[in-house]
N, C-alpha and C positions, 0 to 999 in steps of 0.2 A: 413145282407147280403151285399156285397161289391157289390156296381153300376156296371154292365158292362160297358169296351168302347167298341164300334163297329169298326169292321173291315169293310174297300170296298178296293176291288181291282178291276180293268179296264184294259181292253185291248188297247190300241190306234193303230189307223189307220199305225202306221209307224210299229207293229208288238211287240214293248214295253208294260210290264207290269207294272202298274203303283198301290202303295198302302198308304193308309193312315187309320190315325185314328182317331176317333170323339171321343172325352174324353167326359165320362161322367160326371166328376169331373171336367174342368182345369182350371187351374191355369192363365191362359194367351186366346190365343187364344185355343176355342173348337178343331180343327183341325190341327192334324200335319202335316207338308211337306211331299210333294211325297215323296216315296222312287221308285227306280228302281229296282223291283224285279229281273231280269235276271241278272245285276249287282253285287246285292248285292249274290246271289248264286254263281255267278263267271260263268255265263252262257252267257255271252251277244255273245259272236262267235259260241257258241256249239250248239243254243238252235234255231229252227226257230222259225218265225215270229208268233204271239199269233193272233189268230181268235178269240177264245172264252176264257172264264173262268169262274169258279165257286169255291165258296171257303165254309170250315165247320168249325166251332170251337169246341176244346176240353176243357174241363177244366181239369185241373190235379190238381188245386189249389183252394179251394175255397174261400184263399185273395187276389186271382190273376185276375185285372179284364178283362184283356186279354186271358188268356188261351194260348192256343196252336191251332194254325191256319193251316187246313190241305187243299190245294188249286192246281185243274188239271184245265190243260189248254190243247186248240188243238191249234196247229200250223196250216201254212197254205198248208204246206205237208201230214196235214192228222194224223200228228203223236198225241199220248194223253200223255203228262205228270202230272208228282205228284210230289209236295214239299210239307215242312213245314216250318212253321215261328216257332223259339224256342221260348218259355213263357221268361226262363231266359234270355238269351242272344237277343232278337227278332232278331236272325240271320239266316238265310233260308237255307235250306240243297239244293245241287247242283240238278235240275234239270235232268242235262245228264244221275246220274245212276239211275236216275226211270223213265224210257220210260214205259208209261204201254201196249203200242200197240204193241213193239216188237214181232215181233212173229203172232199177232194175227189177229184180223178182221181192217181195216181202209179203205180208208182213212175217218178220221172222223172227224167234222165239230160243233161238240157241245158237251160239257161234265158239269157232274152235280158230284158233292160231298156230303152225310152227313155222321155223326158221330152219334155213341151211344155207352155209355157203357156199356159193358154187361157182367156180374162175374168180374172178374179180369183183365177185356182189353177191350180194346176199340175198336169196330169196325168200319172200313172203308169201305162205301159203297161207286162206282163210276158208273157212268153209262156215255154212248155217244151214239150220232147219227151219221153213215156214209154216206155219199157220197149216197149211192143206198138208202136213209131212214130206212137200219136197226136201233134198238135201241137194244143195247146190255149192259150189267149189270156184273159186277164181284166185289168181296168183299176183305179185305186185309188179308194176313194170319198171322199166328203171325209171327213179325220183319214188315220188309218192303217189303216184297211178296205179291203179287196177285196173287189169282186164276186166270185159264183162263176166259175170258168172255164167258157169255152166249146169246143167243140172247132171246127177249122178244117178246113173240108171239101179232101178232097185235091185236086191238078190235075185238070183236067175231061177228060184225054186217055185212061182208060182205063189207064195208064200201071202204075207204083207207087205203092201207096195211102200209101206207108209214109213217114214222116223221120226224118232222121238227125242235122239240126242246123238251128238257126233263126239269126236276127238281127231288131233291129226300128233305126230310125231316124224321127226326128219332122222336119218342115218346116215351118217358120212362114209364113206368108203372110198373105192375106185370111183363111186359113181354116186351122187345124190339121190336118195331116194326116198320119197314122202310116205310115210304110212297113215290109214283111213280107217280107223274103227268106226263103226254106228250102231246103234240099237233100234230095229222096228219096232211099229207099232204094237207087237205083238213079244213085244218085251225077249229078243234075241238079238242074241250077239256076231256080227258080221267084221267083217278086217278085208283091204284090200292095201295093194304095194303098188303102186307107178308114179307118174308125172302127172298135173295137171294139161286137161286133156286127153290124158293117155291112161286112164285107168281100166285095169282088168275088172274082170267082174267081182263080186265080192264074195268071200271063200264063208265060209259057218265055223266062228271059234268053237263053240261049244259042243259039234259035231268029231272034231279030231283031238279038244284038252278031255282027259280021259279024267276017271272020277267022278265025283259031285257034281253036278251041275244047279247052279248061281236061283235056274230058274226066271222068273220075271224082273228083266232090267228096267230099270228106269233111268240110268246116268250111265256113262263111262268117259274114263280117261287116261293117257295112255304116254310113258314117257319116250324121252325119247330112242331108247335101249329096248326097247317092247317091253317093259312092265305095265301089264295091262290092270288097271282098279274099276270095280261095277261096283254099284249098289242094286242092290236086289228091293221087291217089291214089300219085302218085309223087314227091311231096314237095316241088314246086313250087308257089310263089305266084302268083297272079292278082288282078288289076284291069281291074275296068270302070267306066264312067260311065255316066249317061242322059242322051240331050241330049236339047232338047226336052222333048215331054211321054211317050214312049214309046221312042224309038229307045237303045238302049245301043251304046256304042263297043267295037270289036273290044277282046277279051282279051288284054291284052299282061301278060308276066313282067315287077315291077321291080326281080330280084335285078340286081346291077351285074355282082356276082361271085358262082361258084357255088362258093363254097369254105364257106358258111355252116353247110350239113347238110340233113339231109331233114324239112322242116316237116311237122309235123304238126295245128296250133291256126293262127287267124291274131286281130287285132284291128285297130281303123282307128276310125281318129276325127279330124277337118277341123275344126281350132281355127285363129285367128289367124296362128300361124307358120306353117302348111300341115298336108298331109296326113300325118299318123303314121299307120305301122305296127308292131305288136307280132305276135309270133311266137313259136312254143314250136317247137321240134328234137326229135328221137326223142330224142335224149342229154340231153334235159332243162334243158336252157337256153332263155334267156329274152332274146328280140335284140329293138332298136326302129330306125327308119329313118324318117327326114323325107325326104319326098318332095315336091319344090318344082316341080316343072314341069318339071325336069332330067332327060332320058332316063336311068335307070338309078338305084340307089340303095343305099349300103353298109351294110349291118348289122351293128351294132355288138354286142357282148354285155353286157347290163345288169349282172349281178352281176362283170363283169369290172372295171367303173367305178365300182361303190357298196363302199362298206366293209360287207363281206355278212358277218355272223354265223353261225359255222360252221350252227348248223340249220335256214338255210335251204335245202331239200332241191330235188330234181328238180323240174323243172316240168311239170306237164301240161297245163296251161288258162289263158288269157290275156286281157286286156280291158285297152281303155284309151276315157278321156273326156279 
């Protein structure tokens, strides 16, 4: 099996989308130089300013340790877009002609992407949170269409109707199947497993992972193996798992050391080498951390290791494949 490298891409503060990659293999330095996504699409005047982002990998190849990188963003008008990074070429398709909001619910403020493949094609699952906390859900059709979105009916508890941030994760099996974490307004952690369209209601992680509990979320994300990563309101990282088909594992911290800063974004994605984490700090740095089964985990600062071009600016938003 060929090593994956891992993908992060970032939002910065000045509205720029900013991407590299952690070779699993290299040859020189581990990490290659930014690149400017909006740039390199030919979007830097077309496209506003990026709030959030979220990014999936596809493989098409299986000597390709990159794949094919499918990544929406929300601007800070509200709007939600969709690009790719090409495997061959790693050159990113224009931005401007996949608005996925056109038309539909906004303005929105958070969006999530996974991948799976399923028969002969690959599906594209997106979801976002708007402005009023709806969280709505639409899938890709074949080419580069999307369905309209749909909206995701809130926890069945009476609760907070509202969300604040999603994640989606895909599992291959007998059978496709998409998973849905979210966090309500009231900073709790929800998970639901179906198809778009066909989603059950949503179950309460924090009701059945026994232990500690996280407390007031603000972020979650979730790979695609159910390793589940929060930040809490006090700028603490969390992890959980699902064993089984239901049961999640007590919430444990994997900073080693708390000397890092107060997180405020988290990202996670379970490739080949283990489980990575990506992470954004009030002070607007950008840390990542492999986590291999070893109690505890150092994070490291990404643009402290890349030869970073002075405007790559503050980070606010995070994602890795």
């Amino acid at each position: 099996m060929i090593p994956e490298d891992l993908h992060v891409i970032g939002a910065t503060t000045d509205g720029r989308l900013w991407y590299t990659l952690r070779f699993e293999e290299p040859t020189g330095s581990p990490w290659q130089r930014f690149d400017d996504v909006k740039q390199k699409a030919g979007d830097a005047r077309d496209v506003g300013s990026f709030v959030d982002v979220d990014c999936a990998r596809e493989f098409g190849n299986i000597d390709d340790p990159q794949g094919i990188l499918h990544v929406v963003g929300a601007t800070g008008d509200g709007r939600l877009w969709y690009t790719v990074r090409k495997a061959v070429t790693h050159g990113w398709t224009p931005f401007r002609a996949r608005e996925l909001s056109a038309a539909g619910p906004g303005p929105f403020l958070r969006a999530a992407v996974t991948t799976a493949r399923q028969a002969n094609r690959v599906e594209v699952v997106v979801a976002g949170v708007t402005a009023d906390g709806a969280l709505w859900v639409t899938t890709r059709k074949s080419g580069n269409e999307f369905h309209p979105f749909t909206r995701m009916a809130p926890p069945p508890t009476g609760g907070d109707p509202t969300f604040r941030a999603v994640t989606l994760a895909a599992v291959t099996g007998d059978e496709v199947k998409t998973h849905l974490a979210a966090v309500t307004g009231d900073g709790h952690l929800w998970h639901t497993v179906g198809r778009p369209g066909h989603w059950p209601a949503l179950q309460d992680v924090e009701l059945t992972a026994a232990g500690d509990k996280p407390g007031d979320l603000t972020d979650v994300a979730c790979a695609d193996y159910l390793d589940m990563g929060a930040v809490s309101g006090d700028g603490h990282v969390w992890h959980t798992t699902r064993e089984a088909s239901t049961a999640w594992t007590r919430f444990t911290d994997p900073e080693a050391a708390k000397n890092v800063g107060t997180f405020t974004r988290i990202g996670v994605t379970q490739i080949q080498s283990g489980l990575h984490i990506c992470g954004i700090t009030s002070d607007g740095k950008l840390w990542h951390t492999l986590r291999t089964g070893v109690p505890g985990a150092k994070f490291g600062d990404v643009k402290g290791v890349i030869h970073t071009p002075r405007d790559v600016g503050s980070f606010q938003a995070v994602a890795c494949a």
